[in-house]
C-alpha positions as protocol buffer text, in pm:
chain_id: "A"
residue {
  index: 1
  type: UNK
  ca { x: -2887 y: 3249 z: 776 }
}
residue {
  index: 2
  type: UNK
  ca { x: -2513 y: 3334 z: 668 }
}
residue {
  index: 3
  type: UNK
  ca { x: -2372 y: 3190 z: 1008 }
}
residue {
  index: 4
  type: UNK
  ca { x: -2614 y: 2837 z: 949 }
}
residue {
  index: 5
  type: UNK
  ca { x: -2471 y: 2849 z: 566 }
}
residue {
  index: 6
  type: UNK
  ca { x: -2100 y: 2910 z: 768 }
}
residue {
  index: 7
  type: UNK
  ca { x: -2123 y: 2644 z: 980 }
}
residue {
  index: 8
  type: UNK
  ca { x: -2252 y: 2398 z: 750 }
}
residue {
  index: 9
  type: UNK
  ca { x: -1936 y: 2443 z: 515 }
}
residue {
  index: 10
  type: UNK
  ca { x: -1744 y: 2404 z: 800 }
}
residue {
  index: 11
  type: UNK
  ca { x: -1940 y: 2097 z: 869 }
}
residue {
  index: 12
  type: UNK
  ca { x: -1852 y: 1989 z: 527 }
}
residue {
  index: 13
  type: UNK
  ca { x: -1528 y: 2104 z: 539 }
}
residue {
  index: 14
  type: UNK
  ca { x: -1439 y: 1891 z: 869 }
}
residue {
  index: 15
  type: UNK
  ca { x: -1603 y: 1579 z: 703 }
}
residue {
  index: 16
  type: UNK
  ca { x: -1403 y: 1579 z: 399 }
}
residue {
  index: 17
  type: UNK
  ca { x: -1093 y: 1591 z: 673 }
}
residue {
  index: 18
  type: UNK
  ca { x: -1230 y: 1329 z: 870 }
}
residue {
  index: 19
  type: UNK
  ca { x: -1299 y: 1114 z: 584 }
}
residue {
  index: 20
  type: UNK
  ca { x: -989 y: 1140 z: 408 }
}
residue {
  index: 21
  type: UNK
  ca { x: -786 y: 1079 z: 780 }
}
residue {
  index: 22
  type: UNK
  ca { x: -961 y: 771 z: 837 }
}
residue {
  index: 23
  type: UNK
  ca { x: -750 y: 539 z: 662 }
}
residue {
  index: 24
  type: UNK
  ca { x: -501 y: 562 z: 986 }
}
residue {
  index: 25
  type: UNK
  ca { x: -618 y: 343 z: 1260 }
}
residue {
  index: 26
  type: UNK
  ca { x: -388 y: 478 z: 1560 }
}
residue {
  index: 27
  type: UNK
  ca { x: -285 y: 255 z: 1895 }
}
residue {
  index: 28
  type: UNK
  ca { x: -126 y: 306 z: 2214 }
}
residue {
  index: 29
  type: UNK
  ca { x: 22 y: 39 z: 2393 }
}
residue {
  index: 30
  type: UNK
  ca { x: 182 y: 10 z: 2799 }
}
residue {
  index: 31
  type: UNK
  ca { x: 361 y: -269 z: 2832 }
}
residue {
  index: 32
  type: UNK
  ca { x: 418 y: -461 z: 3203 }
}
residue {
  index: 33
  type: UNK
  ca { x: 555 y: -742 z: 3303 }
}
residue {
  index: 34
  type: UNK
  ca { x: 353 y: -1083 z: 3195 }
}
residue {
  index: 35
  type: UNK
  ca { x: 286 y: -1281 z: 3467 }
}
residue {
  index: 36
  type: UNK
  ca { x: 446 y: -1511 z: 3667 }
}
residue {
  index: 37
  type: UNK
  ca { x: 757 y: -1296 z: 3528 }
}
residue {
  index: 38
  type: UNK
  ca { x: 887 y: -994 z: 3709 }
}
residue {
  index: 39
  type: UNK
  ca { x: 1125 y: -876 z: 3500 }
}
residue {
  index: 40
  type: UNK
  ca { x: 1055 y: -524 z: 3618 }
}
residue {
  index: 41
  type: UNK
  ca { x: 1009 y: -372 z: 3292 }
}
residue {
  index: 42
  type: UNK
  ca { x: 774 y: -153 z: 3114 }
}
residue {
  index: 43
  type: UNK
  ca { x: 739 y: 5 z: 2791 }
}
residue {
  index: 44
  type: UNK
  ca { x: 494 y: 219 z: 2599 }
}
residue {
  index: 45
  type: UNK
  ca { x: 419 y: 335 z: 2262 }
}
residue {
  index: 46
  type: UNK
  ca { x: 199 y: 423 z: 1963 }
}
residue {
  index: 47
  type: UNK
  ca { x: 118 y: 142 z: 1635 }
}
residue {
  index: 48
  type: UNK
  ca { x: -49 y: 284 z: 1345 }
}
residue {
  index: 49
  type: UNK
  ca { x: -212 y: 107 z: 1066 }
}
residue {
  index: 50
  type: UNK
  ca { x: -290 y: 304 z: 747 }
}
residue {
  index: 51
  type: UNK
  ca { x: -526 y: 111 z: 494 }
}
residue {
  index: 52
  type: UNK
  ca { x: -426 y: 275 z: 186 }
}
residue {
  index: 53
  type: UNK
  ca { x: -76 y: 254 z: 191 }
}
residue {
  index: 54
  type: UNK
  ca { x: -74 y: -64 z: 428 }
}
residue {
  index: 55
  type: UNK
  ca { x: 225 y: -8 z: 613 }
}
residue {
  index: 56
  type: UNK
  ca { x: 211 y: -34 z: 1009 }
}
residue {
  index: 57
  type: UNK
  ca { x: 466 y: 255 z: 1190 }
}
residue {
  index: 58
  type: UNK
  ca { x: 545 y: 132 z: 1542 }
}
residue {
  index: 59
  type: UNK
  ca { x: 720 y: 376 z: 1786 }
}
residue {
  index: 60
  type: UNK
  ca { x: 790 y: 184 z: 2134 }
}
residue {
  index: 61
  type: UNK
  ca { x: 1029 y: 271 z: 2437 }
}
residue {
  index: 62
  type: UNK
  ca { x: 1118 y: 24 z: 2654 }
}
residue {
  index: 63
  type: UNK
  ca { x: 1318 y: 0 z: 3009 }
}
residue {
  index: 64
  type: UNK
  ca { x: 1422 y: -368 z: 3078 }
}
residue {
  index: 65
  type: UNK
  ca { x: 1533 y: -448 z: 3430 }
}
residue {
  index: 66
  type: UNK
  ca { x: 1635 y: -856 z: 3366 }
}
residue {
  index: 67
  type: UNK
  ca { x: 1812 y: -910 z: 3097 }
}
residue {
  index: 68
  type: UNK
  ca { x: 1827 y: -740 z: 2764 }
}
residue {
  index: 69
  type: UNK
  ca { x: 1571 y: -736 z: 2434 }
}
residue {
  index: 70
  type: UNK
  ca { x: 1642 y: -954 z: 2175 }
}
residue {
  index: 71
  type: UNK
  ca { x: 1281 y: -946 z: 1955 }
}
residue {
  index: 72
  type: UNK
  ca { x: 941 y: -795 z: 2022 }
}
residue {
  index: 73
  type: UNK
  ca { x: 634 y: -986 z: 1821 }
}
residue {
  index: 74
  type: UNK
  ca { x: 291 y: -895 z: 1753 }
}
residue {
  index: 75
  type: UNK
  ca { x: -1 y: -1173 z: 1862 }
}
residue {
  index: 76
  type: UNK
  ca { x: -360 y: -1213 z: 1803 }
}
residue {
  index: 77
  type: UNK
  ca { x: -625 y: -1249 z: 1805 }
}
residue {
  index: 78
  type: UNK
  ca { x: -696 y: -1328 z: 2140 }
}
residue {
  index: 79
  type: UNK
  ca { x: -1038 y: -1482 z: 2238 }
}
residue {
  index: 80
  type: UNK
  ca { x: -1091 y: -1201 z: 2467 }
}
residue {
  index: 81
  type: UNK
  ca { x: -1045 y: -866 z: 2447 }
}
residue {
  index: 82
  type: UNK
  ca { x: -704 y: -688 z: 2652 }
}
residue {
  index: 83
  type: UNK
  ca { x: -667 y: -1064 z: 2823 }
}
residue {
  index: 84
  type: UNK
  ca { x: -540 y: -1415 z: 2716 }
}
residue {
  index: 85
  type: UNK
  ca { x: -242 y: -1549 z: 2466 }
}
residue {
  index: 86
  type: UNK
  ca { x: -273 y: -1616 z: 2111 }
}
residue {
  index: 87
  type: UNK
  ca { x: -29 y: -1713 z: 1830 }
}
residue {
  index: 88
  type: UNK
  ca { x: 222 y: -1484 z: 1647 }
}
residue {
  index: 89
  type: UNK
  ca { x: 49 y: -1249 z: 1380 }
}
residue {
  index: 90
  type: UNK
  ca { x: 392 y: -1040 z: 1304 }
}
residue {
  index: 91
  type: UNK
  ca { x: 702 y: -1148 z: 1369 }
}
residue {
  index: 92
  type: UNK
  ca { x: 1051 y: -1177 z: 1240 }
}
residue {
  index: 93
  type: UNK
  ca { x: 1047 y: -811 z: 1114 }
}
residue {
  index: 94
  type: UNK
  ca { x: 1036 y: -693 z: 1446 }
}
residue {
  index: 95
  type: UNK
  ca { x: 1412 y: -833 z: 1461 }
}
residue {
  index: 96
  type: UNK
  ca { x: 1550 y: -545 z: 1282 }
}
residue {
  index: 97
  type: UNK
  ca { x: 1395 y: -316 z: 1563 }
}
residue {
  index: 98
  type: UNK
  ca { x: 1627 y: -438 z: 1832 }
}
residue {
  index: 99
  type: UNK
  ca { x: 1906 y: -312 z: 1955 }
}
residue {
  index: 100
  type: UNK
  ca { x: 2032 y: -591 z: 2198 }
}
residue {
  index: 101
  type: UNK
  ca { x: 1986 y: -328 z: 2541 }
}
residue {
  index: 102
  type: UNK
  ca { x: 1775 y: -308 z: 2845 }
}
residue {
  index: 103
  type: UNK
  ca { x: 1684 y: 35 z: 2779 }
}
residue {
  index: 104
  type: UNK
  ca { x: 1585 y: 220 z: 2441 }
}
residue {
  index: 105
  type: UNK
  ca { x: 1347 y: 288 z: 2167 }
}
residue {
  index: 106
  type: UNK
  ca { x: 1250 y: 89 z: 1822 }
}
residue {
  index: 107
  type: UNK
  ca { x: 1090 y: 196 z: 1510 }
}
residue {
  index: 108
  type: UNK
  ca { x: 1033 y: 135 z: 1213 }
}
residue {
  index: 109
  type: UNK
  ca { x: 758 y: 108 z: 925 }
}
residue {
  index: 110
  type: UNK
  ca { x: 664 y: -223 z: 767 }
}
residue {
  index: 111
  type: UNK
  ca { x: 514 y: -264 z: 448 }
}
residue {
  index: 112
  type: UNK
  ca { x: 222 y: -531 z: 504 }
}
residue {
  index: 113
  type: UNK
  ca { x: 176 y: -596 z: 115 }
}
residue {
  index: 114
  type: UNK
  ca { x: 466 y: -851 z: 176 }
}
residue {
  index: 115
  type: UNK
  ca { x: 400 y: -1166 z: 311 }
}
residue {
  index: 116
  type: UNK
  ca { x: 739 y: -1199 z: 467 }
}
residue {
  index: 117
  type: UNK
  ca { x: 639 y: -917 z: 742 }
}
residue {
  index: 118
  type: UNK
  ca { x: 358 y: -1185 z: 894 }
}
residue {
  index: 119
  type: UNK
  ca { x: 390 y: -1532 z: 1048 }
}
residue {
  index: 120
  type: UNK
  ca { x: 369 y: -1758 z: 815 }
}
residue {
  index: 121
  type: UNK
  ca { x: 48 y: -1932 z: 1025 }
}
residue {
  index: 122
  type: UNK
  ca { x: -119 y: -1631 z: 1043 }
}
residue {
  index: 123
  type: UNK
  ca { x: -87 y: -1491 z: 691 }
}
residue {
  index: 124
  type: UNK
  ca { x: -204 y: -1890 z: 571 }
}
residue {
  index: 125
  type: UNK
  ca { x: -490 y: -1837 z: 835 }
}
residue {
  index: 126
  type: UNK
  ca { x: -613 y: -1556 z: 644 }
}
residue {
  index: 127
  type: UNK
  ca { x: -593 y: -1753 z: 260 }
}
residue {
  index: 128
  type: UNK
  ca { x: -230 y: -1663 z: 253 }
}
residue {
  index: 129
  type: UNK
  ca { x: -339 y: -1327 z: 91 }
}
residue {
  index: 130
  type: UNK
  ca { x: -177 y: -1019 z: 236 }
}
residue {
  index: 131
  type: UNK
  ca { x: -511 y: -789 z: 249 }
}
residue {
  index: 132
  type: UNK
  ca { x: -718 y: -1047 z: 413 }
}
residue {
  index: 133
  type: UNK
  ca { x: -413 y: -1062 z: 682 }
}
residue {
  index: 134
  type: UNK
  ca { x: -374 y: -702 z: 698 }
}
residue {
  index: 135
  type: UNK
  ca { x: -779 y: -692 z: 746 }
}
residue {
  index: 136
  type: UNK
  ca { x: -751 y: -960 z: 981 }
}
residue {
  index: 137
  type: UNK
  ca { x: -439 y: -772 z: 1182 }
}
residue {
  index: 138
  type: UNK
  ca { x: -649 y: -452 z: 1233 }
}
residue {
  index: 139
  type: UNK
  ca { x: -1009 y: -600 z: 1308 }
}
residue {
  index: 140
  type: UNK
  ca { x: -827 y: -791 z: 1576 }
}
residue {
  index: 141
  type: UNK
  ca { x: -646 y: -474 z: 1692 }
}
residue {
  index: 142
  type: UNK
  ca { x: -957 y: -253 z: 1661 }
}
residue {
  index: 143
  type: UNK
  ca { x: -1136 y: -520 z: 1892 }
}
residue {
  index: 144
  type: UNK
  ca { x: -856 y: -537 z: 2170 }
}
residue {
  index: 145
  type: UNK
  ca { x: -742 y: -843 z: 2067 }
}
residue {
  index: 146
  type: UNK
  ca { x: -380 y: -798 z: 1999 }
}
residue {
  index: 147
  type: UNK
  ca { x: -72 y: -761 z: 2192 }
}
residue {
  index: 148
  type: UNK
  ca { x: 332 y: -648 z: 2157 }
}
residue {
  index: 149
  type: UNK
  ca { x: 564 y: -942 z: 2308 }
}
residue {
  index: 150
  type: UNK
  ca { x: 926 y: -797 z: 2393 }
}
residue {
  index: 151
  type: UNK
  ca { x: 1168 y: -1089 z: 2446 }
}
residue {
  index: 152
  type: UNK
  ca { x: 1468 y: -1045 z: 2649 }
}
residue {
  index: 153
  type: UNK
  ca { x: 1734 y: -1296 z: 2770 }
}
residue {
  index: 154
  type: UNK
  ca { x: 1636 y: -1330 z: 3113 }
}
residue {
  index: 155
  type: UNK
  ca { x: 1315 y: -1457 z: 2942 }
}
residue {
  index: 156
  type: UNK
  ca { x: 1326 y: -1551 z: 2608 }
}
residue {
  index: 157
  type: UNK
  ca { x: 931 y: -1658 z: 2626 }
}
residue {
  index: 158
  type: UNK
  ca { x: 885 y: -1276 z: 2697 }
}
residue {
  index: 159
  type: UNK
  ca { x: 868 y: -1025 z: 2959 }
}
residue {
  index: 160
  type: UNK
  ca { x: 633 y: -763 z: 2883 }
}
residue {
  index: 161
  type: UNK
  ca { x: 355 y: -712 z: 2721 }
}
residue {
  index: 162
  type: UNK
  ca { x: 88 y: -451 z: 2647 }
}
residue {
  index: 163
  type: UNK
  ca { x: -216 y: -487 z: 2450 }
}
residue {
  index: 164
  type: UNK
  ca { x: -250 y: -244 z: 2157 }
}
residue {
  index: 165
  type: UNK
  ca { x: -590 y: 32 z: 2226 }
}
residue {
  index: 166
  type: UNK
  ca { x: -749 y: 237 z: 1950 }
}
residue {
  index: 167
  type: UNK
  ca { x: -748 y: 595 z: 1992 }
}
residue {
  index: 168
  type: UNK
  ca { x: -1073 y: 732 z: 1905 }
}
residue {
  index: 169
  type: UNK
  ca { x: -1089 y: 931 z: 1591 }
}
residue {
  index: 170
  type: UNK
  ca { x: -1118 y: 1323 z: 1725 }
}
residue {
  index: 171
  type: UNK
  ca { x: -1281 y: 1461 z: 1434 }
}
residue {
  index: 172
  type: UNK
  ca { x: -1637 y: 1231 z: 1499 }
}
residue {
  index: 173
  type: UNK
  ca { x: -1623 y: 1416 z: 1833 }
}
residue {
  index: 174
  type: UNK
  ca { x: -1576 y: 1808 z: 1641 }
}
residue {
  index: 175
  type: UNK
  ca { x: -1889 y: 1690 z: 1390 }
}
residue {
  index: 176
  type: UNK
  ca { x: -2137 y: 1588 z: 1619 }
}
residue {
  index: 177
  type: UNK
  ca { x: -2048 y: 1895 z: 1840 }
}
residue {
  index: 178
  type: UNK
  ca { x: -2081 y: 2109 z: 1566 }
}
residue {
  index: 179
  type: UNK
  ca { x: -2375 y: 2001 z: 1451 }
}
residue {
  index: 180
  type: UNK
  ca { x: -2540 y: 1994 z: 1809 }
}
residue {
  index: 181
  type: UNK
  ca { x: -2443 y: 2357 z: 1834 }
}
residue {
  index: 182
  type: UNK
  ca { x: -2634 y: 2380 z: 1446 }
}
residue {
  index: 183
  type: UNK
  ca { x: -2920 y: 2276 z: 1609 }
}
residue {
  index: 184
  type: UNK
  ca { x: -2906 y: 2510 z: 1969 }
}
residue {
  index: 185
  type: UNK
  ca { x: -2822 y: 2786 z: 1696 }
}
residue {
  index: 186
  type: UNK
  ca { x: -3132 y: 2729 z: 1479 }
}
residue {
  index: 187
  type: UNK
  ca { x: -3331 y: 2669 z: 1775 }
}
residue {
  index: 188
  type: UNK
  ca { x: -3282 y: 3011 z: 1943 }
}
residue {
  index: 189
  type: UNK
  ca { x: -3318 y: 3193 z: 1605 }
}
residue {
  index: 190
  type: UNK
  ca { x: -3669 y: 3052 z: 1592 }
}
residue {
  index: 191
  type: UNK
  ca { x: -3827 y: 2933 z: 1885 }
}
residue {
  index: 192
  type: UNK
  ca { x: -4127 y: 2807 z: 1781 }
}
residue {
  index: 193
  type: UNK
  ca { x: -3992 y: 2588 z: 1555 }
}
residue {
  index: 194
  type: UNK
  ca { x: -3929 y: 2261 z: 1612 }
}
residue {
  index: 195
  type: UNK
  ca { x: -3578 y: 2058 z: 1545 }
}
């Protein structure tokens, strides 16, 4: 009985965590070249979206071969998920981010409560309100439906590209393996008994 009453405040325990981590929507992204350019670079990186402060942190490397970066953009949503093109969702404040090479690293943290940090047609797409384009920015990202754009000057229309993918939340995964191993627990204890 004490190791059931154990496990189920660590059960309890691991929920509160999960619960209060859950604002933070985490992405990875690999960026390639986007066809029919071969610009011959590639990129990667993490995007995270956190629903109670409402900032997004990006965190990309990058390694150009033609040309050098001069913006990255975000765009969605696309029609389908990881496929297609759609129209610019953040912008402009990706501009501070580069540092005119063909080989680096940009971050930075972007405060979505101001309407200046999304494209003007996307934040008046969403009722030019800042939550509904914030909502709108992660749905589409939690869907696969949203991609980073780096520019370079060997192509200005872009030259690679990587759709952002939700990392899946690791605490679900420790609670339902916990309590499956409740269950086995109470189960051997009592045999007869059914779950």
């Amino acid at each position: 009985m004490k190791i059931l009453k154990s496990l189920a405040i660590l059960s309890a325990l691991l929920f509160t965590a999960a619960s209060s981590q859950a604002t933070l929507c985490v992405y990875t992204v690999n960026l390639s070249d986007i066809p029919p350019n071969i610009s011959g670079g590639v990129g990667d990186g993490t995007f995270t979206l956190n629903d109670v402060t409402f900032e997004m942190i990006s965190d990309v490397h990058f390694s150009l071969v033609s040309g050098i970066m001069t913006g990255a953009m975000l765009f969605g949503p696309t029609a389908i998920p990881y496929t297609g093109t759609a129209s610019t969702a953040v912008g402009s404040p990706f501009t501070s981010f580069t540092n005119n090479s063909s080989i680096g690293r940009f971050t930075g943290t972007l405060d979505m409560t101001q309407a200046g940090n999304y494209d003007p047609s996307f934040l008046a797409a969403n009722g030019g309100n800042t939550a509904a384009a914030f909502a709108a920015l992660k749905a589409a990202a939690n869907s696969g439906k949203t991609y980073i754009d780096i520019k370079t000057t060997a192509y200005p229309g872009g030259a690679i590209r990587g759709f952002l993918t939700p990392v899946p939340e690791p605490t679900s995964a420790c609670l339902l393996a916990i309590g499956a191993g409740m269950g086995l627990m109470r189960r051997r204890r009592n045999p007869t008994q059914s779950i």
